[in-house]
C-alpha positions as CSV (number, residue, x, y, z in Angstrom):
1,X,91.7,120.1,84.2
2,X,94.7,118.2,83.6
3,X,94.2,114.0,83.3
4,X,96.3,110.9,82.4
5,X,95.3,107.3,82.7
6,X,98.6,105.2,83.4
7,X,99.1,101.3,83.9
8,X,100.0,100.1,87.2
9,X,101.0,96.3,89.4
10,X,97.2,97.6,90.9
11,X,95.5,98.3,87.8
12,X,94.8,101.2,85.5
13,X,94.9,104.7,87.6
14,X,93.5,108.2,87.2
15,X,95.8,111.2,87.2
16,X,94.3,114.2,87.2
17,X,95.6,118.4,87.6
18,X,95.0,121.6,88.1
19,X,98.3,122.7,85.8
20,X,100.3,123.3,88.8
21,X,99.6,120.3,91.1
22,X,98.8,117.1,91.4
23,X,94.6,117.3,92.8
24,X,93.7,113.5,92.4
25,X,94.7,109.4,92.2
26,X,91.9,107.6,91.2
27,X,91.4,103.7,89.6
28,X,89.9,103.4,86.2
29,X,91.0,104.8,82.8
30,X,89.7,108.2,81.3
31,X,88.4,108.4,77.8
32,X,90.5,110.9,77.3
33,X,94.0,111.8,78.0
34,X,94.9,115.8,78.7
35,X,98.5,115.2,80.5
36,X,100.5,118.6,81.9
37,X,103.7,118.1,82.8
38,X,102.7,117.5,86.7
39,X,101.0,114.6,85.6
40,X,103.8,113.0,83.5
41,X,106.3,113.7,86.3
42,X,103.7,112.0,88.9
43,X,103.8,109.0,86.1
44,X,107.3,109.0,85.6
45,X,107.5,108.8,90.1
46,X,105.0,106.1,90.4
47,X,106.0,103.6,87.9
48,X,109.8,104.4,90.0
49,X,107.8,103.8,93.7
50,X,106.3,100.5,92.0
51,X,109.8,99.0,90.6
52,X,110.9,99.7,94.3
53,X,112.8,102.7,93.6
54,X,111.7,105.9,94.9
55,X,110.4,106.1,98.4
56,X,109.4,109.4,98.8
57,X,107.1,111.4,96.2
58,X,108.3,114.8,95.2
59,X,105.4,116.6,93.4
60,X,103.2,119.6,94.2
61,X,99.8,118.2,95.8
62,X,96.4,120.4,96.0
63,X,93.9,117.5,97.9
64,X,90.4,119.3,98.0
65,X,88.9,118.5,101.5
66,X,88.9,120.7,104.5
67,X,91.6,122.1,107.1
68,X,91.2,118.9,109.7
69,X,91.5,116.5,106.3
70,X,94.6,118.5,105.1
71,X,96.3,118.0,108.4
72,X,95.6,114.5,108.9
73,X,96.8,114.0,105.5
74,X,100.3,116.2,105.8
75,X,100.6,113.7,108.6
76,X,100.9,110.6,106.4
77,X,103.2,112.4,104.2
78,X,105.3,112.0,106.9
79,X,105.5,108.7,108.3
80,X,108.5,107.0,106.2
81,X,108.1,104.9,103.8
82,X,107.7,101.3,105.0
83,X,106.8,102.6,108.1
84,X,102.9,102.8,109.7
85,X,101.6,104.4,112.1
86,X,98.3,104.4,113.9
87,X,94.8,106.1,113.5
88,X,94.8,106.2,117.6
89,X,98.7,107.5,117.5
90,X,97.5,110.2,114.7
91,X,94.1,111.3,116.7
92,X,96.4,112.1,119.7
93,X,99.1,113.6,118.2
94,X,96.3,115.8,115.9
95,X,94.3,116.4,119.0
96,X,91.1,114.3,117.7
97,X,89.4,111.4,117.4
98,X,90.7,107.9,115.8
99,X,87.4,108.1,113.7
100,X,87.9,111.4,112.5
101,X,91.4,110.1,111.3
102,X,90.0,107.1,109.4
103,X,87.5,109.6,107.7
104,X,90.0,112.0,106.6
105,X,91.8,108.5,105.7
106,X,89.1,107.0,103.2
107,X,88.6,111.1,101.8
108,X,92.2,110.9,100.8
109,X,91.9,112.2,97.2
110,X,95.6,111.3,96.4
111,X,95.9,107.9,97.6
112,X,99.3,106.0,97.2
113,X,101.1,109.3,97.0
114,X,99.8,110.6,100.6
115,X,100.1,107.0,102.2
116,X,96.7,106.4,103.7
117,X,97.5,102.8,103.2
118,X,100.5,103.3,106.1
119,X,98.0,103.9,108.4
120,X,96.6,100.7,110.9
121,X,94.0,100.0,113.7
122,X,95.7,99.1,117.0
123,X,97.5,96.1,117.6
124,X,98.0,96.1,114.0
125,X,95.1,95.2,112.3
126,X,95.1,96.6,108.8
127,X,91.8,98.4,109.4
128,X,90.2,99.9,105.8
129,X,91.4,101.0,102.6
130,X,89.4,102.9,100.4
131,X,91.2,102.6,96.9
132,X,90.4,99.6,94.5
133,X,91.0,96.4,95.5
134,X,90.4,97.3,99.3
135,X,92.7,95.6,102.1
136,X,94.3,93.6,99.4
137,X,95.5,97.2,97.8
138,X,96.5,97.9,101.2
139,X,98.5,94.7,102.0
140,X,100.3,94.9,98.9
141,X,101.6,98.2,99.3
142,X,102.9,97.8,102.9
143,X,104.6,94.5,101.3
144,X,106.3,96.6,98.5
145,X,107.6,99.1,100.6
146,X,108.8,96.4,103.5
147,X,110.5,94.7,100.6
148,X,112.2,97.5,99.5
149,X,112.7,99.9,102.9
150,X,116.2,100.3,104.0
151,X,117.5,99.6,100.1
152,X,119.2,102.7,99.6
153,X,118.0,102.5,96.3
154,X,116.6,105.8,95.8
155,X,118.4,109.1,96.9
156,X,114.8,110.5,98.0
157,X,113.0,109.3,101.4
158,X,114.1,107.8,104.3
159,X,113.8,104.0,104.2
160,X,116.1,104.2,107.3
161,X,113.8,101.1,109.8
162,X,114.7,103.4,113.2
163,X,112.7,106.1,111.7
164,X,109.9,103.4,110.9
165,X,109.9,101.8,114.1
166,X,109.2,105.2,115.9
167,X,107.0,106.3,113.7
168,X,104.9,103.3,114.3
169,X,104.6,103.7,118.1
170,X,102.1,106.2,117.3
């Protein structure tokens, strides 16, 4: 198993591998570091997503967790970036329950990179976040990505705000 601790604006994370693909995000710092090449490139693309200039991840992603949490989670993958959409909107559209959506939310192995955080309760409300830090985490990553949505700054993702806005009907 591949595993590199970086530094981030949220604190220290946890990268870890399987030598072909990115398998988990994680907060803390390991003892000690094992990075493949993966996990440098997932580095290199987060400390870019944190200065505001990449908006869409490109890396190969193995999240353990079964078929229903797998779908739920290629679904946040792809609601644009500063862009949410709902766990109601997500239940319909995967034929389940809002619940079942939250729970494959807080399992979500890879957080950050497979945007759990751009998911919201109706009306809004920011409803939970699993990683460190909590709703704070949360808040500050829709704030980053609203700040920087729409910049053109990176050639990758769509930061285009029509895409957002209909995305966020569901």
């Amino acid at each position: 198993m591949a595993r590199l601790s970086i530094d981030s604006p949220l604190g220290p994370l946890m990268l870890t591998g399987d030598g072909s693909a990115l398998t988990s995000v994680g907060w803390g710092r390991f003892d000690h570091d094992e990075p493949d090449a993966v996990l440098v490139e997932t580095a290199r693309q987060l400390e870019a997503y944190f200065a505001g200039r990449l908006q869409r991840f490109d890396l190969p992603l193995k999240p353990a967790g079964t078929a229903f949490r797998r779908s739920v989670w290629d679904a946040m993958l792809a609601i644009p970036y500063g862009g949410t959409a709902t766990y109601g909107g997500m239940a319909k559209m995967l034929g389940s329950g809002p619940r079942a959506v939250g729970g494959a939310c807080g399992a979500n192995p890879i957080p950050i990179v497979i945007p759990c955080h751009r998911v919201l309760a109706s009306g809004g409300a920011p409803g939970g976040y699993s990683g460190h830090g909590g709703l704070d985490t949360k808040a500050w990553l829709l704030a980053l990505e609203r700040r920087h949505a729409g910049s053109g700054e990176s050639g990758r993702g769509q930061g285009n705000g029509a895409a957002a806005e209909q995305f966020a009907l569901l």
